[in-house]
C-alpha positions as a Python dict, from the first residue, in 0.01 Angstrom:
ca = {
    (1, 'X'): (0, 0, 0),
    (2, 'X'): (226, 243, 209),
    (3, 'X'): (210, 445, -167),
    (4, 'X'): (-112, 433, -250),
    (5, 'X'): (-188, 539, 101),
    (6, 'X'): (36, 851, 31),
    (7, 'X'): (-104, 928, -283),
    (8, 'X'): (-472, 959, -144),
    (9, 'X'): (-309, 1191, 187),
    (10, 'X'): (-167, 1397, -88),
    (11, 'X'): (-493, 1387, -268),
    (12, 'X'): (-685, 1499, 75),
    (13, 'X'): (-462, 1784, 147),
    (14, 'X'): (-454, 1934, -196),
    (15, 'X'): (-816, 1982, -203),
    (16, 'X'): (-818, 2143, 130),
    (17, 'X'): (-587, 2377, 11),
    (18, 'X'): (-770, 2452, -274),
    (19, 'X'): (-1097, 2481, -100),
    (20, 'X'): (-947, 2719, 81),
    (21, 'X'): (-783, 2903, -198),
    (22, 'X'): (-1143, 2950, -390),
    (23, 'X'): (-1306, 3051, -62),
    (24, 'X'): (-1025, 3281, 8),
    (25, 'X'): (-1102, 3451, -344),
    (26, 'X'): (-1464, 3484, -279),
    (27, 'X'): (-1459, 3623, 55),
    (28, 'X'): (-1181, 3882, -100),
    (29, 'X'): (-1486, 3985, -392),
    (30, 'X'): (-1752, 4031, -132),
    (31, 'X'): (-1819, 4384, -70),
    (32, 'X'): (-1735, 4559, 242),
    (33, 'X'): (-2013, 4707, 470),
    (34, 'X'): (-1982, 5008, 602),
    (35, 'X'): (-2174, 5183, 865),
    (36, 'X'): (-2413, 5474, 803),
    (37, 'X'): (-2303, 5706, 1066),
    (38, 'X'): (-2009, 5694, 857),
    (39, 'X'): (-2243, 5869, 548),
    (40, 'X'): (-2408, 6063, 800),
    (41, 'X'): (-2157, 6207, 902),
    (42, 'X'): (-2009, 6317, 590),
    (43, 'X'): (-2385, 6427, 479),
    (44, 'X'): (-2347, 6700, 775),
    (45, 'X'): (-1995, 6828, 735),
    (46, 'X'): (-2070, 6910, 363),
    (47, 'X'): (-2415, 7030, 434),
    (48, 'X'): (-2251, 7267, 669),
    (49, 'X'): (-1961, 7350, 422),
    (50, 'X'): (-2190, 7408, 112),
    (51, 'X'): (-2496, 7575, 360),
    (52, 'X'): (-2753, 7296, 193),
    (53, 'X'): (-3001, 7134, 373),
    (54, 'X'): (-2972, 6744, 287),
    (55, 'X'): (-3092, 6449, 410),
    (56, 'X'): (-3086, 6058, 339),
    (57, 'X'): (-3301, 5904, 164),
    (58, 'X'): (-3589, 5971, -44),
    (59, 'X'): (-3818, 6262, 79),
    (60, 'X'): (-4088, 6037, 114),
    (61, 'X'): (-3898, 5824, 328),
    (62, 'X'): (-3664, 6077, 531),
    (63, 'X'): (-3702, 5946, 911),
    (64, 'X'): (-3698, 5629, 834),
    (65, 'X'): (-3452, 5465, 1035),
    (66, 'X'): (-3335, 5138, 870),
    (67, 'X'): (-3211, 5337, 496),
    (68, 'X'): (-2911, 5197, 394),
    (69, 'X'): (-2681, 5416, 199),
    (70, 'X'): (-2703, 5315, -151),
    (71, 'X'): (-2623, 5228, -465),
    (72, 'X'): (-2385, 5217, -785),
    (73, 'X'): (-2588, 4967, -940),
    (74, 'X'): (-2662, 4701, -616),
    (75, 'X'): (-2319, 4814, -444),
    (76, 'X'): (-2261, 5047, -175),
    (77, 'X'): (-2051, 5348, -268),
    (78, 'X'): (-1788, 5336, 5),
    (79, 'X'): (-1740, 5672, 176),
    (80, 'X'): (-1438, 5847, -32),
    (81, 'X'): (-1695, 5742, -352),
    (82, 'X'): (-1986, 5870, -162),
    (83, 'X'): (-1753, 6191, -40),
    (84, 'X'): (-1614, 6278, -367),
    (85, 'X'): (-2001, 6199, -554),
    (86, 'X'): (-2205, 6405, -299),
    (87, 'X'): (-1950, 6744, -336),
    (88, 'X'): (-1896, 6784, -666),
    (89, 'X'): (-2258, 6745, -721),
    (90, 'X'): (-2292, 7047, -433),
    (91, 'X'): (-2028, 7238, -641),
    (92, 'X'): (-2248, 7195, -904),
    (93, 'X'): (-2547, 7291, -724),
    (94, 'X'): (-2441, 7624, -554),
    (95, 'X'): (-2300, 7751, -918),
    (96, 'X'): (-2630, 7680, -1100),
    (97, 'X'): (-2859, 7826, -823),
    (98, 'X'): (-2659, 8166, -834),
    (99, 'X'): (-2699, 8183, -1205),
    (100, 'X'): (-3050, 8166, -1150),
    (101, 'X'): (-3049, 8417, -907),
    (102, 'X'): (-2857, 8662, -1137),
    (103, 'X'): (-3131, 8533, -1427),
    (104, 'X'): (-3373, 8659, -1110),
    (105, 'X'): (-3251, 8982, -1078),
    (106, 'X'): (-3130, 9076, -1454),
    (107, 'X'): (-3465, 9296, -1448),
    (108, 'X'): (-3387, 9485, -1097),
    (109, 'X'): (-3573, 9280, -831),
    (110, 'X'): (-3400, 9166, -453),
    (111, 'X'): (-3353, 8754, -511),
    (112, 'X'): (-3324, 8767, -166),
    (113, 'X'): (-3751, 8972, -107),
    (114, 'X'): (-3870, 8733, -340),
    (115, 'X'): (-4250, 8601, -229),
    (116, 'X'): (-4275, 8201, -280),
    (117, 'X'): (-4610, 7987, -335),
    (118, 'X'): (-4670, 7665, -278),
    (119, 'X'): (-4684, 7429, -572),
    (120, 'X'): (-4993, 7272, -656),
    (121, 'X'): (-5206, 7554, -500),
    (122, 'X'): (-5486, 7677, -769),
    (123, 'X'): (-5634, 7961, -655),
    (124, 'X'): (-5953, 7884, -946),
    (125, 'X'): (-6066, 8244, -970),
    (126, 'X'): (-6246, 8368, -1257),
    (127, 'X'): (-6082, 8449, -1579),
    (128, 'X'): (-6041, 8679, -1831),
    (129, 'X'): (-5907, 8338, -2069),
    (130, 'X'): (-5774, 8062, -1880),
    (131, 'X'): (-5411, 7912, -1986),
    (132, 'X'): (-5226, 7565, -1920),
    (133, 'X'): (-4876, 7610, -2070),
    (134, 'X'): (-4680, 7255, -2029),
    (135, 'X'): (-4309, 7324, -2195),
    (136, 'X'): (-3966, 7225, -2150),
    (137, 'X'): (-3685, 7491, -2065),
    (138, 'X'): (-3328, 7431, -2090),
    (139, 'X'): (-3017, 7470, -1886),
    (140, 'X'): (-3176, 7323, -1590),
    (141, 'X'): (-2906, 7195, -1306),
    (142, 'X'): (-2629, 6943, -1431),
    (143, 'X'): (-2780, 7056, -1814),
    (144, 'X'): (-3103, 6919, -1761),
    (145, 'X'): (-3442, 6998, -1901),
    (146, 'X'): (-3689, 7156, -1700),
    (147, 'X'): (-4066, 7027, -1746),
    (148, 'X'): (-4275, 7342, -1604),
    (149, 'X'): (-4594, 7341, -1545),
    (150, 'X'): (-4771, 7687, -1519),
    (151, 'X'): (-5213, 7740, -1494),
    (152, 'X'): (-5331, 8130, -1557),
    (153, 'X'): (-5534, 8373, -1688),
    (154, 'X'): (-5397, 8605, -1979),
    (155, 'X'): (-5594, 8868, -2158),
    (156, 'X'): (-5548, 8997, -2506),
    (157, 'X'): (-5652, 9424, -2444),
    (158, 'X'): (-5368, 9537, -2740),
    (159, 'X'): (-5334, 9285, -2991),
    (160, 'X'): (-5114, 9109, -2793),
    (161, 'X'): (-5140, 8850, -2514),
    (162, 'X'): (-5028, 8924, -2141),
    (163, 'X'): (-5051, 8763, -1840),
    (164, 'X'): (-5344, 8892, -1580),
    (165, 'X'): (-5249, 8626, -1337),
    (166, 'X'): (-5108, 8276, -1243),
    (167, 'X'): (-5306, 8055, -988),
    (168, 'X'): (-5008, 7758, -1001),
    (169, 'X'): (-4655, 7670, -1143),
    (170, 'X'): (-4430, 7351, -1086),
    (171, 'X'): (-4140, 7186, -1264),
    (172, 'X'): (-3970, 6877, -1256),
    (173, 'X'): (-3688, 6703, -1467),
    (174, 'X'): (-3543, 6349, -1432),
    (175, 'X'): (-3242, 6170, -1530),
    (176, 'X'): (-3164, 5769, -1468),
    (177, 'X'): (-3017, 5883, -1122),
    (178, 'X'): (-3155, 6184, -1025),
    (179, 'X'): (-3500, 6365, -951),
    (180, 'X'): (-3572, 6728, -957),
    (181, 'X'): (-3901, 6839, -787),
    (182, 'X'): (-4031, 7200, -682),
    (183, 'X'): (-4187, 7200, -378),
    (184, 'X'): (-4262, 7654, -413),
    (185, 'X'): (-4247, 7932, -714),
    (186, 'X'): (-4189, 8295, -730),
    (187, 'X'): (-4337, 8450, -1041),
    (188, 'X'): (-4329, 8825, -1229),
    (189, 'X'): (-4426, 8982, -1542),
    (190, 'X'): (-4153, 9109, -1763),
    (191, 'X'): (-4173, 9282, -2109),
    (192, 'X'): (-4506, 9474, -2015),
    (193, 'X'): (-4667, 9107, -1912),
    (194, 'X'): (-4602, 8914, -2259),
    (195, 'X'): (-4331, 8684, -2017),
    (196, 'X'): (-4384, 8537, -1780),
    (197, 'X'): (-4063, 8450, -1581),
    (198, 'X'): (-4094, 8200, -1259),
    (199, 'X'): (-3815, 8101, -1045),
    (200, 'X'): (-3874, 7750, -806),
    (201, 'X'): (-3737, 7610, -556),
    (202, 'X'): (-3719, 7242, -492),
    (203, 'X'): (-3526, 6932, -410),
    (204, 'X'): (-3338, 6665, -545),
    (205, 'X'): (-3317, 6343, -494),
    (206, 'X'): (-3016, 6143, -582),
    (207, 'X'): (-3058, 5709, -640),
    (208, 'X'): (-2663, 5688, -650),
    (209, 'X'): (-2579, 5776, -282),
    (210, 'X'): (-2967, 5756, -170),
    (211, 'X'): (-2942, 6119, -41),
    (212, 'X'): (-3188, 6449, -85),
    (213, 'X'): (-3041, 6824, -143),
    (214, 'X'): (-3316, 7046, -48),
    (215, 'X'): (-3275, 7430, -196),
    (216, 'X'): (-3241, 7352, -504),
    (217, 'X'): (-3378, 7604, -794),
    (218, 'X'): (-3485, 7659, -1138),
    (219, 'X'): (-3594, 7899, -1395),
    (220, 'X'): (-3832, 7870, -1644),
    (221, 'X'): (-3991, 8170, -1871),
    (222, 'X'): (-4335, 8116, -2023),
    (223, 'X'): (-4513, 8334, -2285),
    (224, 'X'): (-4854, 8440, -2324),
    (225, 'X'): (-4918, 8339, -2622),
    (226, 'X'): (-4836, 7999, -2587),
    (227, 'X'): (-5132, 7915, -2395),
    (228, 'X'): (-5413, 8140, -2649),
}
């Protein structure tokens, strides 16, 4: 009896110790939370470094106070993966938009007296022919390609077309983590008006890390003739 009795304590105590084993080994594979002030903070110190405005979140939802800093599939990135994500993507960033400020200034103009317009502002004047040209452009940031967007009027007065005018631009690209919007365009004329060439400036908004980088910009030429 005294055995038997022995056997089932045995029994008992083995299972809690396994119990505790397995539940030991689950709480180690949960993920640790960490705060957001954490991510917030390391959003400002590299915004300062880099001199970009960004921001968590999407843009549509910047302000909102209960964002949770995201995402590497459902998992948080932890702040060294967050850290290490968010500046070489800034590296990126600040080499790309001074290659498109030297594209900018190749034929003589100040980057820096540019005049920007709105996106998504028509101005619907009369005509000499109107043009929509939709076409992609390559070499967009991180080797992306651009999707611009340009409404106009060109004229055809030496067997040639030009550009008379351009009422609205935008561009746009996307990847599976990533979202490039312009929010403004500056625009000019080059070889005597057949080109078009139109610099934006936009944002981006990144799913991995749920953060925006504002100041972000593009180039994209466009040619008369594609929209006769």
């Amino acid at each position: 009896m005294r055995s038997f009795l022995r056997k089932i304590i045995g029994i008992s105590v083995a299972s809690v110790l396994l119990i505790g084993s397995v539940n030991s080994v689950f709480a180690a594979q949960e993920e640790p939370y960490y705060n957001q002030e954490i991510y917030t903070q390391i959003i400002d110190e590299l915004g300062k470094e880099y001199g970009f405005e960004i921001k968590q979140g999407k843009p549509e939802d910047i302000g909102n106070k209960s964002l949770n800093n995201t995402t590497k599939g459902q998992e948080q990135l932890s702040p060294e993966e967050f850290e290490d994500f968010l500046r070489k993507e800034l590296e990126k960033i600040s080499l790309h938009n001074q290659r498109v400020k030297e594209k900018y200034e190749e034929t003589g103009d100040n980057f820096e007296n540019a005049k920007w317009v709105p996106c998504g502002e028509n101005n619907n004047k009369t005509r000499a022919k109107s043009c929509v040209i939709d076409k992609k452009y390559e070499f967009g940031l991180n080797d992306n390609t651009v999707k611009g967007h340009l409404e106009g009027i060109i004229d055809n007065p030496k067997d040639y077309w030009v550009f008379r005018q351009v009422d609205d631009s935008s561009a746009t690209w996307m990847t599976w983590n990533s979202l490039y919007k312009s929010t403004e365009y500056t625009k000019k004329f080059i070889d005597s008006g057949r080109t078009c060439a139109v610099t934006y400036n936009g944002y981006v908004y990144y799913s991995t890390g749920d953060f925006t980088v504002y100041d972000i910009k593009e180039y994209v030429e466009y040619y008369a003739y594609e929209g006769a």
